[in-house]
Structure formats: C-alpha cells, structure tokens
N, C-alpha and C positions, 0 to 999 in steps of 0.2 A: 609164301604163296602169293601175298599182293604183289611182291615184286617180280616173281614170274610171269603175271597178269601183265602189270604193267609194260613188262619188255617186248612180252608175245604182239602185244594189242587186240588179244581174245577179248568177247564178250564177259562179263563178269557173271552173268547169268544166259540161263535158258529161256529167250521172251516169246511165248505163244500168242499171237494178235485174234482173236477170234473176229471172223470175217461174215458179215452179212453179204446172201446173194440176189437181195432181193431189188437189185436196180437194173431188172428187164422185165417187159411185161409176159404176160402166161395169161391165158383163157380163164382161168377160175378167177384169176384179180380181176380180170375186165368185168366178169358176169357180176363179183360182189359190188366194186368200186367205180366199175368204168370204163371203156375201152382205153388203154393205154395205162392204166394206172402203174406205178413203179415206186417206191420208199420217196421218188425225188419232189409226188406228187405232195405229199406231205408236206417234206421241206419249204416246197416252192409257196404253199399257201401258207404259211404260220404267220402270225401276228404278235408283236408286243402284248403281253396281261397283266402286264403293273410298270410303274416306272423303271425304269434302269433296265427293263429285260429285254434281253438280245434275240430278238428274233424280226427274220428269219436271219439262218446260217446260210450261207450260199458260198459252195465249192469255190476254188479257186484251180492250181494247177489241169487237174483233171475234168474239169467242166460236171455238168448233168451227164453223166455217164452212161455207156450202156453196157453191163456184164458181159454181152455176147459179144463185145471186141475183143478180139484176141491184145490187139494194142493197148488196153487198158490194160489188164491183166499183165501185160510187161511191166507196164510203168508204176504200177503198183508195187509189186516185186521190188522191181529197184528201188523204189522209196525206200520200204521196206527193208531191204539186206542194207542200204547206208546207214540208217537208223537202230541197226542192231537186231534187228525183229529174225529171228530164227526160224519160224514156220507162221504159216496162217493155220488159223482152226476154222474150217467151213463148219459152219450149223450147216447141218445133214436132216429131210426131215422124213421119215418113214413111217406113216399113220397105222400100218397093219394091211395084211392082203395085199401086200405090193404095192400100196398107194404113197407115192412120193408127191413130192414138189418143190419148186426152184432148184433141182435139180442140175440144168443145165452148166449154167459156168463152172461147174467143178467137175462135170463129164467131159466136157470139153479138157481142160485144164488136164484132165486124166489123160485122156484119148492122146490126145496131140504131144505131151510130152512136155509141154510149154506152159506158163513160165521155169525154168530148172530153178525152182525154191521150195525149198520143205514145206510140206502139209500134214494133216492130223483132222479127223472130224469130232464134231460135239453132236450128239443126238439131242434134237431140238423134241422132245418127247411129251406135247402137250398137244391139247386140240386148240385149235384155230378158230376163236371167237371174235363178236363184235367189242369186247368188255372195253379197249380203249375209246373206241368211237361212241360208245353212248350205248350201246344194244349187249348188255352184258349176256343176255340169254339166247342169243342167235350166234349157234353153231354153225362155222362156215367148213368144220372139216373136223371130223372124233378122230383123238388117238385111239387107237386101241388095241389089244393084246392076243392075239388070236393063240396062240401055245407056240411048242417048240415046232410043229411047222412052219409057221411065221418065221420064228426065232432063226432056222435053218435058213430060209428066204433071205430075209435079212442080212444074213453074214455071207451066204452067197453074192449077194448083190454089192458089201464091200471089199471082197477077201482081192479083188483085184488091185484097190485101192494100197490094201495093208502090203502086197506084194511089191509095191510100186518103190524103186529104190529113193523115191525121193520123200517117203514119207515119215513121219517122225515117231522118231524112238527112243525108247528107257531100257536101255541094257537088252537091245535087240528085239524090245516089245515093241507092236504100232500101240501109241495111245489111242484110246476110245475114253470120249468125254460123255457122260448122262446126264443131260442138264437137272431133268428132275427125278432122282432116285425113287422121291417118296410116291411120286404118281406110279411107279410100276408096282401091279399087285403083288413081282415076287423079284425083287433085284436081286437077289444073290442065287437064285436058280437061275436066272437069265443069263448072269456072272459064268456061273459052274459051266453052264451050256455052251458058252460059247469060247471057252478058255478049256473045251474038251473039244470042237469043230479046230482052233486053233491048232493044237496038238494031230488032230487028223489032216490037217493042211501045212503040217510042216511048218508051221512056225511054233517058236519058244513059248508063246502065249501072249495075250494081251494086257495092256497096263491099262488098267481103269480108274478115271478118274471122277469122282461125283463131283458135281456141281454147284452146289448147296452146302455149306457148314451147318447150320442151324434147320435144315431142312432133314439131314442126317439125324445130328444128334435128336431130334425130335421125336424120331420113329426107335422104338425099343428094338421091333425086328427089324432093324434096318442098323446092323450094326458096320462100323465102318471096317471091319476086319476084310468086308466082303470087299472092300476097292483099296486098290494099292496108294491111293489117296483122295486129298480132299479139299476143294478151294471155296471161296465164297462168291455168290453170283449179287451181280448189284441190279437195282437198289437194294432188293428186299433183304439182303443181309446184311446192308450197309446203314440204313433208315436211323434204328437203333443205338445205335454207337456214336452220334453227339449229342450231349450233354442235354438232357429236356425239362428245363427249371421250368416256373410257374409259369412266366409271360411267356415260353415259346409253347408253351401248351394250349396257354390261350386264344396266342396267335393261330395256331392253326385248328382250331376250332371256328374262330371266327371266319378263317380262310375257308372253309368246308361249307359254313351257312351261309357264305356270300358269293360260291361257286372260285373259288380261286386258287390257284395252284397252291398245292405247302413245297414253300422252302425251306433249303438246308442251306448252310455256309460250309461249304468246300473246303475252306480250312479249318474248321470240325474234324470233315472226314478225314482228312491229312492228318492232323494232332492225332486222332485217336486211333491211327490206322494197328492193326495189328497186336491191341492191347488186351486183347483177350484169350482168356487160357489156352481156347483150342489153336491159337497159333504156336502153342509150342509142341503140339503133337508133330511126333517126327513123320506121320502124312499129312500135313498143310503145304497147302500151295498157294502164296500169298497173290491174290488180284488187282487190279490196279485201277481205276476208272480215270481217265482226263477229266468228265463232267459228267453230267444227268442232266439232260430238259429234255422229256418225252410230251412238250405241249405241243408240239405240230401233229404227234397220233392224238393224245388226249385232251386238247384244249386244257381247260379249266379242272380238269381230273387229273390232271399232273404234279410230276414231283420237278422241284429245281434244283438241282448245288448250282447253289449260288458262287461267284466270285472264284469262278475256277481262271487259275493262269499257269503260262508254260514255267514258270520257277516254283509255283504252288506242284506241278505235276512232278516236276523233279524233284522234288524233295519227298513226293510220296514214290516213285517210283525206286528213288534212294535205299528208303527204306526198305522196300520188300526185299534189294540185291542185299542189300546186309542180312536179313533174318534166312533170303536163299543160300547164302554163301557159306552159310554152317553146314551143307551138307557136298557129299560127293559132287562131278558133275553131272555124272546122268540125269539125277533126280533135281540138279538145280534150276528149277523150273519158275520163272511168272507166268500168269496169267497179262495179257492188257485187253480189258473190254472196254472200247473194241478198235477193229482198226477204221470201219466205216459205217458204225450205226445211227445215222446223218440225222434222222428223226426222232432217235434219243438224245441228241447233243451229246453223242458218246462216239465220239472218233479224233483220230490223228491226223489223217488227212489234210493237207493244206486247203485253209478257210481265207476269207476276201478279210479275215480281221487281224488273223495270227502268220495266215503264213504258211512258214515253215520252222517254226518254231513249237512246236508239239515234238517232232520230228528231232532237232536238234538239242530239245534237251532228254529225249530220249539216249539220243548216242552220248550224252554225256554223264547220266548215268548210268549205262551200263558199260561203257566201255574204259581203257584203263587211263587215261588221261587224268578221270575223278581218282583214282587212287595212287597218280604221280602227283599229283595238285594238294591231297592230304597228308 
C-alpha cells in the first residue's frame, strides 16, 4: 500500500482544517466590543506575559484579513490544496429559533460556488459568553434547544450545504461535527432526527462526528454508539496528557495566585500524543494542534504550549497519519485545529516568524515523499 501512496502522490490521509469565520465585523460584535471589532482585534493588541513569550503573532502572506473577500478565500484554498488540507470545517453557529451568526463567509463561499474546495461544518453549540475576557457571567448569546421544530429548521437551513457537490464525505455521508455533545439535552435523539430528515431528503445519511473524547466518555447517556465517531478538541482534552510531577503543579498554582498564564511544553503534547486507550477505538479521529496561546482573548487566563515549531508539528502530525492509515480511506480522517484561529495561537497560516513553514511540513507529512524517504 505505501508503495502505491508513494507512486500516486495521494495524500496519505484525510486532513480536515477546521476554519474560523470570525475575521469580519457583524453588528452584535460591534455592540459587545466595538465598532469594527474582528478576532484580528485581539491579535493586534496582545502583549508579551513572561519572558520568552511570543506575542503578538502578526499575519504575514495574507495580511489583517477580511472574510468578506472573495479573494481571500481563493488564496486560502490554495494554500490549503498545496499543503494537503482536503476540506475546511467551518464552525457553523445556530443558537436556536433561527438565530445564527458569522454566518456570512461560508454563505457566500455556498452561494457563489467559489472557492471549488471541499467543505464540511462543525456545530459550534455553546453560548457566547464574556468567560475569556474577564466577565464569566455575561451572556452575550444562549445556545439553546428549542425541540424537533428547531431541529427541522436547522437541517433545513444546511441540507443545501450537504447537497452541495463540493462537500465532504464518508462513504457518501456529509459529515456533521458537534463540537459539544454533552451540552445537548438529548444527542442521540437529535442524531436519530436528523439521519431520519436525511433519508426523506435523499441522501444516504449523515456521518456524525463528536467533538470531545473525554467529553463523550464522561456522560453515561451519551454513549458513543450514537456517532459514527470521535475526535479530541483542544485544549481541554489535551491539558491532561503531559506529565504533571510535583514542581509543575506547583508552578502553575503559583501561576494562578500571581494572575499568569499556565504553561505547557509542546513537546509533552507531541510525546504523548495518542497514548491513550480510547485512541484505539476504531471511531477515533486523531486531532492535531500546531500551538495554543489564547492570551490575546484571555490575557493572564490563558493557557500556552509552549515551544511549538514546524518539525515539533510534523512529527506530531506524523503520527496521527500512522495511527490513520490502519484504516480504510474514507474514514481516514485528521482532524488539524485550526487552519486560522489567530487569537488562539492555533493556526497554519503563514506568520512574520515562520513563514510558510507550518504549511510545508504539513505537505511533508502527509504526503508520499515521507514514505519514499523511509
């Protein structure tokens, strides 16, 4: 098989880039943050909080962006298809009673036909608080559940999307990603409901995928049976998994009374990527992160991985095509969060530090040159 890989010059795997849309302004951002506010507003203000820390991150190739250019959206694309990236996942975000937002760049992106590269959404299914900026209790937008009229709404509002030949599929299914399973009061009714509209709208059915490993297994009625898989969302299922001896205990206790970010070492989460059981469940879908520093939303609330680099990222991206490649291709799927979450220090995107090196050692792991080269 590698040597067929290698002749084709096929991707070795399936890479899903999950895509933030949140770099144009909208009326509700203005009223909470500001007239004009946009993720880049963030970036643009960050500040160093200890030695050594890199901020702020400031775009390079594609400048302070605005989603609403269609030209953007090309040039992303192409990044993107050189890189190996197979589809974007747009967070999609639909609060209940028809209440959306940032909406636009991916209606557009529908409507127009443009950029021709595979897509797929993740339902961003939480409400919209001030919790990074310091106002944990100020609700700026409630998710919420209104029943299967909603639920009908809903699938109404993407079944255009799922029709759309450019969107991505598992053995003819559009995926649907649920960021958080555990927040819906009844995920596997929602599941049944809409893999039964599926079926009245002519298609094969939906592939579901949760969002959360430890979020899953944590809920007893929330068994994974109900999604045809299951991937890990970062930080928060990532946090856990290096190593936490006495002095880093310490240390980030003492980080917390002195208001300062906790750090991680990046190459932790790399060594330990994937070492635990439920990666061997045959619905895992291993995720990938370049970095974490969400101190431009959180300031001094933040988390950091630390000592993230483009050969630190290939070697973890390495790994997830190895543990993908035991299976078929349809289901051979990564995850990479994300492709442009600028104000979490979680993107790909060419930066004024790196480049395009993010970029480049993606295409080198998953395509087959790494497997003419071993």
């Amino acid at each position: 098989m590698a040597g067929d890989e290698a002749h084709s010059g096929k991707p070795l795997a399936r890479l899903i880039a999950l895509y933030l849309p949140q770099f144009h302004p909208i009326p509700e951002n203005d009223a909470w943050w500001g007239k004009g506010f946009t993720e880049w507003t963030n970036v643009a203000k960050a500040r160093p909080l200890f030695r050594g820390h890199w901020q702020p991150r400031l775009p390079a190739d594609l400048g302070f962006y605005d989603l609403r250019v269609a030209e953007v959206r090309e040039q992303q694309a192409a990044m993107a298809r050189a890189a190996g990236v197979e589809a974007f996942c747009y967070w999609h975000y639909w609060f209940g009673n028809g209440r959306r937002l940032l909406e636009r760049p991916f209606h557009e992106v529908l409507e127009s036909g443009r950029p021709d590269f595979p897509f797929c959404l993740a339902w961003a299914n939480e409400s919209w608080s001030g919790i990074w900026h310091g106002s944990p209790d100020r609700v700026l937008m409630q998710q919420q559940y209104p029943g299967p009229e909603d639920e009908r709404a809903h699938f109404d509002a993407v079944l255009p999307a799922f029709r759309d030949v450019r969107y991505f599929k598992v053995d003819g299914k559009p995926l649907f990603a649920l960021f958080h399973p555990g927040e819906h009061p009844d995920p596997a009714g929602f599941i049944r409901h809409w893999q039964a509209l599926a079926k009245e709208a002519g298609l094969p059915g939906i592939y579901f995928v949760a969002m959360s490993s430890r979020e899953v297994d944590s809920r007893e009625d929330l068994p994974r049976a109900s999604f045809d898989a299951v991937t890990e969302h970062g930080p928060g299922d990532f946090l856990e998994r290096p190593p936490q001896n006495g002095w880093a205990r310490k240390m980030r206790s003492v980080r917390r009374r002195f208001l300062r970010p906790e750090r991680f070492q990046y190459r932790d989460v790399v060594r330990t990527a994937f070492s635990e059981e439920f990666a061997k469940d045959a619905r895992f879908i291993p995720t990938v992160l370049p970095g974490w520093d969400n101190t431009p939303r959180s300031g001094a609330r933040g988390f950091v991985f630390e000592g993230s680099t483009p050969e630190l990222f290939e070697e973890y991206l390495a790994k997830a095509v190895d543990l993908a490649r035991s299976k078929g291709w349809e289901e051979r799927i990564i995850f990479l969060k994300a492709w442009n979450e600028w104000a979490e220090g979680n993107y790909v995107e060419p930066d004024s530090r790196f480049g395009h090196q993010y970029l480049d050692a993606m295409r080198r792991a998953l395509h087959a040159d790494r497997v003419a080269a071993t």
